[in-house]
N, C-alpha and C positions, 0 to 999 in steps of 0.2 A: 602714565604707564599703560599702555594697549595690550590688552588679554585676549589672544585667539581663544575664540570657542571649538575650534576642529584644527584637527592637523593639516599641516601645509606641505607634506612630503609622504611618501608611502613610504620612506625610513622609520617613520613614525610610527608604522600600522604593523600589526601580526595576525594574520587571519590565518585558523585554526581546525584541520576539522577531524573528529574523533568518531568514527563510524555515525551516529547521528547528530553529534555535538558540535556547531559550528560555533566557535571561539573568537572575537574581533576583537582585540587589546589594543590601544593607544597609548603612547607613551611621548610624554611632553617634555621637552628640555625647560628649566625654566631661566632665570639667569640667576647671578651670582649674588647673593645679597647680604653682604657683609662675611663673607667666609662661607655661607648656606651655600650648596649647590640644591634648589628645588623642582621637583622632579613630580609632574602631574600622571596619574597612570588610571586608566580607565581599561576596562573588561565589559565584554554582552554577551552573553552566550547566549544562543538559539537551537530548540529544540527541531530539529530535520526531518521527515517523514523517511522511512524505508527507502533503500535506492536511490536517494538524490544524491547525486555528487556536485561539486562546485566546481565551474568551467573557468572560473574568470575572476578577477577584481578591476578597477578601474578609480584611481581618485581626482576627480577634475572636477577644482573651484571648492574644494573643500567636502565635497558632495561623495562618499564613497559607494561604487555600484558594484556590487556580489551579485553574478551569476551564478543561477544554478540549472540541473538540468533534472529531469526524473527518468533514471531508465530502468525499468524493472526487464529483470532477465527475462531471456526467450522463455525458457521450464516456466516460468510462473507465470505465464501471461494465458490468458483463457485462451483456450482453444476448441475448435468443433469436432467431436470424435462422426466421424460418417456410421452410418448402420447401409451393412451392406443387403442389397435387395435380393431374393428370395425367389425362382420362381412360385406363382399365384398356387395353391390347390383348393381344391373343393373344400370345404370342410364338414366334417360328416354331419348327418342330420339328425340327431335325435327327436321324437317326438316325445313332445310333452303331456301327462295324463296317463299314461300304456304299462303297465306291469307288464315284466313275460313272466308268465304262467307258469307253473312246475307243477305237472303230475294234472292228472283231471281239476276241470274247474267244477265248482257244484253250485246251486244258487246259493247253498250260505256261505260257503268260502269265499265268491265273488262279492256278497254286499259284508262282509266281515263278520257275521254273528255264529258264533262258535258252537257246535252243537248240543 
């Protein structure tokens, strides 16, 4: 008695997918064994990143190929905000060190020593 280890038909196969959950169930016909009808049934599930959707399957030579793609929406995709340019101005100059003054200066007021 010869035991396929993979399906031989994509009747066999149910590929599945639940927002990130891609689901691949196999289901075996087996044959008739004294009255038994037995029946091999296998499940994978595969955890998906965000945005990927599946384009495709393909079962050739027992070999199952799942396409998939990753498209993340236009909204979510970085983008470069511009800064719009300004004309240039002077900018004012303060100097550094300079008190302005209020009301007469005297020599103790200027080096701080209060009278």
């Amino acid at each position: 008695m010869a035991r396929r280890s993979h399906p031989s038909s994509p009747n066999e196969l149910a590929i599945t997918q639940e927002q990130t959950v891609l689901t691949v169930t196999g289901q075996e016909a087996g044959e008739d064994m004294d009255g038994y009808l037995h029946r091999g049934i296998a499940d994978r599930s595969f955890q998906l990143a965000d945005h990927v959707k599946l384009t495709g399957a393909e079962l050739l030579n027992g070999l199952l190929t799942i396409g998939l793609r990753h498209e993340i929406p236009e909204e979510m995709k970085p983008h470069r905000i511009e800064i719009p340019a300004k004309p240039e101005t002077e900018p004012e100059q303060l100097e550094t060190g300079k008190e302005v003054a209020r009301g007469p200066v005297t020599a103790q007021s200027a080096h701080g020593a209060g009278p």
